[in-house]
N, C-alpha and C positions, 0 to 999 in steps of 0.2 A: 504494500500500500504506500503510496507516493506521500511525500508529506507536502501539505497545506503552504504555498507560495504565502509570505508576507507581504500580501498587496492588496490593493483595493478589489473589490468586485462589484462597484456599485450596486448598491442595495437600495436605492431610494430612497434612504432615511437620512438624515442629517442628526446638525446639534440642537436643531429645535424640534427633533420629534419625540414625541411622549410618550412612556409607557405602553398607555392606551392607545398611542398610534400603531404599534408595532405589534400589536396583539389585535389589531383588526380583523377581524374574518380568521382568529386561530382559536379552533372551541379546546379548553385542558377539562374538560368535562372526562372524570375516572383519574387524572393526572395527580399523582402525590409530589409536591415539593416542598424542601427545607430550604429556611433561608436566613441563616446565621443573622444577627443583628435586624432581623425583620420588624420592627417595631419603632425603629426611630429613625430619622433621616431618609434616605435613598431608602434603605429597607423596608423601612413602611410603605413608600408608596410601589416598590417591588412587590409586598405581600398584597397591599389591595390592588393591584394592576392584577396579579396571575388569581389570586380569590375570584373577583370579578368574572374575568374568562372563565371559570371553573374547577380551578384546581383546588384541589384541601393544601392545606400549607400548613406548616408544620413548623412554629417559630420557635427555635429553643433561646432561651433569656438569663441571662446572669442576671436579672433585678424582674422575675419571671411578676408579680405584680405591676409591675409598671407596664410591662408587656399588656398584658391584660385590660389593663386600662388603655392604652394608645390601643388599641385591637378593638374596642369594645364597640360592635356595630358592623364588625367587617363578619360576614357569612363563611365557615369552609373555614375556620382557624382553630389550630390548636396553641397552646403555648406549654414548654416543659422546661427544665431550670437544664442551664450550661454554661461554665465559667470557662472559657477557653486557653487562661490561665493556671487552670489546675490540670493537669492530665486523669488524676483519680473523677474528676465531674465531667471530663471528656467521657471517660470508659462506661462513667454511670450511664448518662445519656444514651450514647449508642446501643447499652445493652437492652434497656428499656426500650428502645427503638427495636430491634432483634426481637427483644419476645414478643413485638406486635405479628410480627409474621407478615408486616406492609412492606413493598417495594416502593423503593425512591425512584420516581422519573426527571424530576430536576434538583439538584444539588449546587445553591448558590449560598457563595461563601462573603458575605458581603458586612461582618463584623469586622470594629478594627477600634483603633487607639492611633494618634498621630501626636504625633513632636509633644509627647510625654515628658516632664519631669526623669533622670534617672531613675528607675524603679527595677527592682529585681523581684522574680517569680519563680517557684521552683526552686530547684537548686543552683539558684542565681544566674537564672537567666535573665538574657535583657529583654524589658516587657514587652515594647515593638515587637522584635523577633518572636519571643515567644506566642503573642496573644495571636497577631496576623499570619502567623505564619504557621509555628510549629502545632497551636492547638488544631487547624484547620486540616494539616497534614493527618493528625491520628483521626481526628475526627472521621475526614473522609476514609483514611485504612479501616479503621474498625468500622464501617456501614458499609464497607467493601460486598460483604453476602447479602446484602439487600439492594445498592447499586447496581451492581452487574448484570441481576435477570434481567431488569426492566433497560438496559441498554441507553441509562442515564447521561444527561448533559453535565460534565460538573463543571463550574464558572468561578473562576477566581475573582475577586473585584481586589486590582491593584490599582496605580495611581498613576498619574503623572511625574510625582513624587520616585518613582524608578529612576529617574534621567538624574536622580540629587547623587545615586552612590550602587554602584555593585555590591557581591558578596565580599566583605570585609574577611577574607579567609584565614589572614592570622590574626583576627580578634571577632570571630561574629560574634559574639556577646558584648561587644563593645568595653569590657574593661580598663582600655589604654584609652585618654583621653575620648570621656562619653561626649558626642554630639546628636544632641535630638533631632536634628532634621538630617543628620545622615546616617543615622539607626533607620529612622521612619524611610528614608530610601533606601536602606538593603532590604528593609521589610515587605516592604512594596516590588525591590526587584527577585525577591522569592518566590512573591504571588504569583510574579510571572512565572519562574523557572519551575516551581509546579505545576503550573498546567502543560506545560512543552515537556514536562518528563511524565506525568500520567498520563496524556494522551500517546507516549508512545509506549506505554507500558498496558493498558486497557482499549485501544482502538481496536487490539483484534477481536474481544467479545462484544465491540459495540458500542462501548462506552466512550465518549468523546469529551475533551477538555479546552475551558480558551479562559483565558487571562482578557482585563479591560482595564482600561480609562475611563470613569464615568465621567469627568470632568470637571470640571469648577464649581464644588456647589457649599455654597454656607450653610451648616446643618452643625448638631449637636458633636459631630467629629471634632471642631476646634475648641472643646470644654479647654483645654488646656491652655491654650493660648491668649494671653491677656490681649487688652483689647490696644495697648501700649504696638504690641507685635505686629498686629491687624492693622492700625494704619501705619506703619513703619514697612510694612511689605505694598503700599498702596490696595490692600482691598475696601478698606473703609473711612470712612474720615471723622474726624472730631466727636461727631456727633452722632456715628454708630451707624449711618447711612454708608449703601455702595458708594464707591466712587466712580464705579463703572458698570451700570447691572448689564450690561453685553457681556460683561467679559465670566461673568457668573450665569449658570443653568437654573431653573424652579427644580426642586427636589424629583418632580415628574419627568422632566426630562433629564435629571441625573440616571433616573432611575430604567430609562430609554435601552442603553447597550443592555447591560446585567440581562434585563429582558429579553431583549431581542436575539442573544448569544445563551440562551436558555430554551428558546422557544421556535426560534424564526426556520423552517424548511428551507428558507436559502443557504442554510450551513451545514446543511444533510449531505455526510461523506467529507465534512471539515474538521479540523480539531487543530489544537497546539501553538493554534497565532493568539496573540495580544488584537486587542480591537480597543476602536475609540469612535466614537459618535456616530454605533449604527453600522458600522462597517472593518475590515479586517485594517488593520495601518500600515505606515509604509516605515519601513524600517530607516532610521534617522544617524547617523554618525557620530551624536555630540559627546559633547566632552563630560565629564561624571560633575555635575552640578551644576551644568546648563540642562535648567528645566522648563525654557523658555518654547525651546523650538517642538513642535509635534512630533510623534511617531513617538514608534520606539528601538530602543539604546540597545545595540549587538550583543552588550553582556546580558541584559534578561531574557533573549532567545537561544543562544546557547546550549544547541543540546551535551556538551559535555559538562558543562557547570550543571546544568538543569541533573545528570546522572550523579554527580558530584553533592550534590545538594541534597539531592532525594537520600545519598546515604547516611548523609551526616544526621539528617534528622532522623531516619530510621533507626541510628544508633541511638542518638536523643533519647528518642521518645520510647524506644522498646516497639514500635510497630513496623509492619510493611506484609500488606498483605500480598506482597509479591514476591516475597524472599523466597519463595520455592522455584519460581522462574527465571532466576539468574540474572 
């Protein structure tokens, strides 16, 4: 099986199409999907955009109340507790998932933490990495026997934020000189290098993977960031207004790719590219902290980093539901 060109395939969609554009005329009526972080920001409007069409969605929540309340009124949801920081509330989750005897048809991984405070998790991991990344990784290993029958899409939501930093390979944990926005870019350039190493490790059962950009959107993701930093990077001014609302999406059209790279028949027989607004991207040159220009950066497609990666974390974390495969 050929792999997946990093290039456009015009899709029709753009950066202003929404959710509910992209799910027009697609019924997930019978369709089971989970979707990490489904309750706030992009996520939310992920879960009620695939609810909507018909799917059951399956939100698991580290603050599973709160869940429940931002859900409250959306049809076809469940909600169950998962802290993606802990691997023991990873393993709970999935297994509870397992004894449903339900198959997953879509798997979107769309929880995250960005330009965090130094914080350590585990046995002192760095939280970035751990939360976006390595929880995401067992997660999907361990619902591995319920993924597979159903010939699942799984979707990575990374960032733009890739183009800030590669895999930092003699410190991913960031212990030498911690910087939070270039922890949040290895974190982000994992996103990617997961989806381009399980898609080439599950495509033959069927199972397909792709990495995104949702793109610019102000959402509950920048809890961290004073508002000092916000207009100091020009997204906001004095007064807590845009300074540019083009240059930022509505949470619906954040929520647009994830969708569409979940759901859309135009990517039937695809797998293992990064995509950004609706369509597959075009692979970009830059330099590691120019995260100005589009596309994406050579090192998050990478399929020998992307092999390179998949192991480290399988040592990590104690999982890899492929280790029999070689």
């Amino acid at each position: 099986m050929s792999l997946t060109p990093q290039q456009k395939i015009g899709s029709g969609f753009g950066a202003s199409s929404t959710a509910d554009d992209v799910l027009r005329g697609v019924d997930l009526a019978g369709k089971l999907a989970i979707v990490t972080g489904g309750y706030s920001g992009i996520g939310l409007e992920t879960t009620r955009a695939l609810a909507k069409a018909g799917a059951h969605v399956v939100v698991p929540a580290r603050r599973p109340a709160s869940a429940r309340e931002a859900l409250a009124g959306v049809d076809g949801v469940e909600v169950d507790e998962l802290d993606l920081g802990d691997l023991d509330s990873v393993r709970a989750f999935a297994d509870r998932f397992l004894a449903s005897g339900r198959t997953v048809d879509v798997m979107i991984d769309s929880a995250g933490i960005m330009a965090c405070p130094e914080t350590r998790v585990g046995p002192g991991w760095e939280a970035q990495f751990a939360t976006n990344h390595l929880g995401h990784f067992a997660l999907v290993n361990r619902l591995w026997p319920a993924i597979e029958p159903g010939g699942a899409r799984v979707v990575s939501v990374s960032s733009a934020g890739h183009r800030r930093s590669g895999i930092r390979w003699d410190d991913v944990q960031w212990e030498r000189g911690y910087d939070k926005w270039g922890a949040y870019g290895q974190a982000k350039t994992a996103n990617v290098l997961f989806a381009v190493r399980l898609d080439e490790l599950a495509r033959d059962s069927g199972v397909r993977a792709f990495a995104l950009h949702p793109g610019g959107i102000l959402t509950p993701l920048q809890r961290h960031l004073p508002k000092e930093e916000m207009v100091r990077l020009g997204w906001i001014d004095e007064d807590g207004e845009l300074r540019d609302p083009q240059a930022f999406k509505t949470p619906e059209q954040g929520a647009a790719t994830q969708v569409w790279a979940a759901t859309s028949p135009q990517l039937d027989g695809l797998g293992g590219v990064y995509l950004e607004d609706c369509d597959i991207a075009e692979t970009h040159p830059g330099d590691e902290g120019n995260a100005t220009a589009a596309g994406v950066r050579p090192w998050a497609v990478d399929p020998d980093q992307a092999a390179r990666l998949w192991d480290l974390s399988a040592e990590l974390t104690g999982v890899d539901a492929f280790a029999s495969r070689g």
